[in-house]
C-alpha positions in Angstrom: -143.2 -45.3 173.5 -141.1 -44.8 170.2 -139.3 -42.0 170.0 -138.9 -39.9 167.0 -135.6 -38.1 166.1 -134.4 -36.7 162.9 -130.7 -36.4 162.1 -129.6 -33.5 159.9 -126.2 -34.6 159.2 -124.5 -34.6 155.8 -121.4 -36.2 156.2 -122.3 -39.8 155.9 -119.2 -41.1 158.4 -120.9 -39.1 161.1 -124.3 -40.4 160.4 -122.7 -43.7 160.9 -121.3 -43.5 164.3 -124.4 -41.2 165.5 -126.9 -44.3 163.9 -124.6 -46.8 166.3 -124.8 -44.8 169.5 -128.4 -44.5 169.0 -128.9 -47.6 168.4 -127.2 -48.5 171.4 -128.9 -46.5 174.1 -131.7 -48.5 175.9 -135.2 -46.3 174.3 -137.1 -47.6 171.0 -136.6 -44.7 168.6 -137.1 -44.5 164.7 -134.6 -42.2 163.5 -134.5 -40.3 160.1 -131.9 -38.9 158.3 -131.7 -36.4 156.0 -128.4 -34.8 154.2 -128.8 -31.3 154.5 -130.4 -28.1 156.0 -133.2 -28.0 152.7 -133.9 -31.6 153.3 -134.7 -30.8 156.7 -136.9 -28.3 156.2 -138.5 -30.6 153.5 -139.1 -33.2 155.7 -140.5 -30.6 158.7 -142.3 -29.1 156.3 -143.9 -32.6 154.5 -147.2 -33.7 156.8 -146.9 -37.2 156.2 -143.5 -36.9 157.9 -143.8 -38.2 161.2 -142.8 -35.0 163.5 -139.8 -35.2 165.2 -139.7 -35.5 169.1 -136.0 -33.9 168.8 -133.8 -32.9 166.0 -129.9 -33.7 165.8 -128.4 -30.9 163.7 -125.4 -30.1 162.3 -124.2 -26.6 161.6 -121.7 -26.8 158.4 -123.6 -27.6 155.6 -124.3 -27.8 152.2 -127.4 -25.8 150.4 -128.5 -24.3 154.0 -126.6 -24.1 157.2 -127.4 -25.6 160.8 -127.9 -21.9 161.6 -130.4 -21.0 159.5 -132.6 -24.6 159.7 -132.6 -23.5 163.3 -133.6 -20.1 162.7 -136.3 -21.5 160.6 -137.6 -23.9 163.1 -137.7 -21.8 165.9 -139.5 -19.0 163.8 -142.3 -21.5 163.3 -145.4 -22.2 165.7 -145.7 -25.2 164.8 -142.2 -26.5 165.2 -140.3 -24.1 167.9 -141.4 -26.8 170.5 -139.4 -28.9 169.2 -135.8 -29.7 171.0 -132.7 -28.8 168.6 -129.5 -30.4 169.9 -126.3 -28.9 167.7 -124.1 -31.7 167.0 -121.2 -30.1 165.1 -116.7 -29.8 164.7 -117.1 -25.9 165.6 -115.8 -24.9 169.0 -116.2 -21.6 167.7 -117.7 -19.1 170.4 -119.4 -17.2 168.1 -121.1 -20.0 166.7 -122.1 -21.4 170.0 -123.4 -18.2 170.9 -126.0 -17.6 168.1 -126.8 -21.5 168.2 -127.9 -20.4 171.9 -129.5 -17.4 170.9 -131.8 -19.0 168.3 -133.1 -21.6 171.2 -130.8 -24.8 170.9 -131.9 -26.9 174.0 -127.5 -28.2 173.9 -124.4 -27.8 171.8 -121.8 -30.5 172.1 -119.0 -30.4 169.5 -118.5 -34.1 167.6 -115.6 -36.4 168.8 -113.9 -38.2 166.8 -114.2 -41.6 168.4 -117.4 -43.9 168.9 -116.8 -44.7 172.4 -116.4 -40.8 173.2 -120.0 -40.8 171.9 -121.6 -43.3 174.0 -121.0 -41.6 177.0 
């Protein structure tokens, strides 16, 4: 089984590291990666993409926020099944609150280091 996970992430360095981890843990997955909240919803919204068995997403981003992509998938029938994990710097309460409230299945806020990311 191949596991499909698309990574909404548009500051390349973090795309990096996430990529490596991923590529470490012991599933097959094809992972896609797209820059930024419109992207995202371009791709979900494309059906020749391949649909997404989870979506990493970040919340500070250009064009459309992690907030409202969320918003947007969770609003769909089609899509709210899907598992959101927030992967973002903000410790901010508020911000994990309404991440909650819109339905993310986890919110951990990014390290800095690769090895804190592996475990």
């Amino acid at each position: 089984m191949c596991v499909e996970l698309l990574l909404v992430e548009d500051y390349k360095a973090d795309a990096m590291i996430l990529l490596e981890a991923i590529e470490r843990v012991e599933f097959k997955s094809n992972v896609h990666h797209v820059l930024d909240g419109k992207d995202a919803v371009e791709y979900l919204s494309n059906d020749n993409s391949p649909r997404p068995d989870m979506i990493l997403l970040d919340l500070n981003m250009p064009r459309m926020n992690g907030h409202e992509v969320l918003q947007w998938i969770k609003q769909d029938d089609n899509r709210r099944d899907i598992p959101v994990g927030i992967l973002t710097t903000s410790s901010d309460e508020a911000d994990i609150k309404k991440a909650y409230q819109n339905y993310a299945s986890y919110y951990i806020i990014k390290t800095t280091t690769f090895n804190a990311l592996e475990t």
